[in-house]
Steps between C-alpha positions, in 0.01 A plus 500: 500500500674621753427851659704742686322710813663790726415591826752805521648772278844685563726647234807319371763771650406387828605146397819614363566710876382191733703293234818748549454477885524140491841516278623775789436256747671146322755680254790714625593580142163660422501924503250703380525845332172750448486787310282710774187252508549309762136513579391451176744193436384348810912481645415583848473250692865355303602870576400439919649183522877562292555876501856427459413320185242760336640817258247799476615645136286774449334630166811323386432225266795444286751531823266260634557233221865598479554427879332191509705371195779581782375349727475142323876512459526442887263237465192662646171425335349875426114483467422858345187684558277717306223584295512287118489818331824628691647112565530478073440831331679729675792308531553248258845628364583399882367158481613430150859587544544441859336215576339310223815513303739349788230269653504683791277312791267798503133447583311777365097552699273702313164582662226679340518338183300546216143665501397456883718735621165701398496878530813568510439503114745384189811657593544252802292221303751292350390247218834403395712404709470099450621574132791759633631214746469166326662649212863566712688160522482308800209656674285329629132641514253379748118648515326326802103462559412539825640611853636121552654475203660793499651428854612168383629687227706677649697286776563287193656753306776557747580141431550575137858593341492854280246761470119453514212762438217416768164699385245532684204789616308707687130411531369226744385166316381220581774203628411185376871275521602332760681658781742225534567501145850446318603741261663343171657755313419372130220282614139593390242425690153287333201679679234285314508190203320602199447381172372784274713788561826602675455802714889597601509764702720739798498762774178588614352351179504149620229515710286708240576133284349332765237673542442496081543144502187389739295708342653342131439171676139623527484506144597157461840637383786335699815734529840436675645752696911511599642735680829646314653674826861479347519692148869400408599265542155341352333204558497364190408155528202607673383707269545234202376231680127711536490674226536177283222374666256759497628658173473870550596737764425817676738690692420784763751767629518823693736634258539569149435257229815612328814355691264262778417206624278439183765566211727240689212262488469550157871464405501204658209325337605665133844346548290143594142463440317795390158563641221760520590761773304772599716762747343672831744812553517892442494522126820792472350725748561688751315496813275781677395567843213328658404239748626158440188345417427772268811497289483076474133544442584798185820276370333179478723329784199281658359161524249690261755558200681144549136330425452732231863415352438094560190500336660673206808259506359184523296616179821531300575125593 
């Protein structure tokens, strides 16, 4: 079996700012727009290097969305930037009317997704904005692992045509993908071949699977482990091809089981070969202030809970 190590942890909105200094640097068409968090969204060093390319908003974030669908008409490539919670909730009239609707090349970056963005508590916690955005037509909704991917991410999203939702968070974990990786929007990734159980998994709860899956492997229970990165548009083939191998599944999400990763797992094995799933998620909850490690621990988003749900799905085989 083969196992993943780290050496180094850093948080994924530093891969989306070194990735958006790199597209400063090689795209002329790339601008970025903040809704005062520049710090938080990691857009300095962008900011240092293109000022003339780089809109400060303010507490603004429906003028933000509404310029950068502007912007796209003079073929500049707007990356937008602020927290999830403000990114999809606050303004998804914006989104939905001004962008998603006209396919407007807007690429929407969302830090502090989900439950890690800790004790700041459940009003900035978002848990459903994967549902909110791959429900509009035409987005695109990407969810990286690591600080890699998520810089890979997101020079390759500039290269994509229409509107993409980039998640990603605040706490440092660990980076285990290449650095020199390619980013296939669409593509998921096969972490480890397994034969019992299917563990499908995104965000920060990828490398919880991997994690789960040695110790499964332990146990004498062999468990594959892919990487969905890209939500919509899904992989698929990927996830038939393991699934009807190992004949059951368990999903894991920082997000709501209703409207995630897992209930587009599940639509598309009903709609082809129905298996046994078991879903790792928030269970129609909000969230509550804490430390990271705390609130995963309390809402069962660990390599502890995804052994605990593969055990229980391979018995339903």
């Amino acid at each position: 079996m083969k196992t993943y190590t780290y050496t180094e942890k850093k948080d994924t909105r530093s891969g989306f700012g070194a990735g958006l200094a790199e597209l400063g640097r090689t795209n002329p068409d790339v601008v970025a727009l903040c809704a005062d968090l520049i710090g938080s969204l990691k857009m300095n060093e962008f900011i240092k290097e293109n000022p003339e390319r780089f809109f400060q908003i303010g507490i603004a974030e429906a003028n933000m969305m509404g310029i950068a669908a502007g912007l796209t008409i003079g073929g500049k490539i707007p990356f937008t930037g602020t927290f999830a919670n403000f990114s999809t909730g606050r303004v998804y009239d914006q989104i939905r009317q001004s962008i998603a609707y006209s396919g407007k090349n807007v690429k929407i970056c969302a830090s502090h997704a989900g439950l890690t963005l800790g004790e700041d508590g459940a009003t900035h916690q978002i848990l459903e904005d994967i549902g909110m955005m791959k429900m509009l037509p035409g987005m695109t909704v990407i969810n990286p692992c690591d600080f890699n991917q998520t810089k890979a991410a997101t020079v390759a999203i500039a290269e994509h045509q229409g509107p993409v939702y980039l998640r990603f968070g605040r706490p440092s974990v660990p980076i285990f993908t290449p650095a020199d990786q390619k980013f296939e929007i669409g593509k998921a990734i096969k972490f480890t071949e397994g034969t019992d159980v299917t563990i499908i998994a995104t965000g920060h709860l990828v490398w919880e699977a991997l994690e789960a899956s040695k110790a499964l492997n332990e146990q004498g229970i062999s468990a594959e482990v892919i990487n969905i990165h890209t939500i919509k548009p899904l992989d698929e083939t990927a996830i038939l091809e393991s699934v009807s191998k190992t004949g059951c599944v368990v999903t894991a999400e920082e997000h709501n089981i209703i409207g995630g990763l897992g209930e587009s797992v599940a639509r598309v094995l009903a709609t082809n070969t129905p298996a046994p799933q078991e879903f790792i998620g928030t269970n129609d909850t909000f969230g509550e202030s804490g430390t990271p490690a705390q609130l995963m621990d309390k809402y069962g988003l660990n390599s502890a809970a995804i052994i605990e749900k593969a055990q229980a799905v391979i018995k339903r085989k």
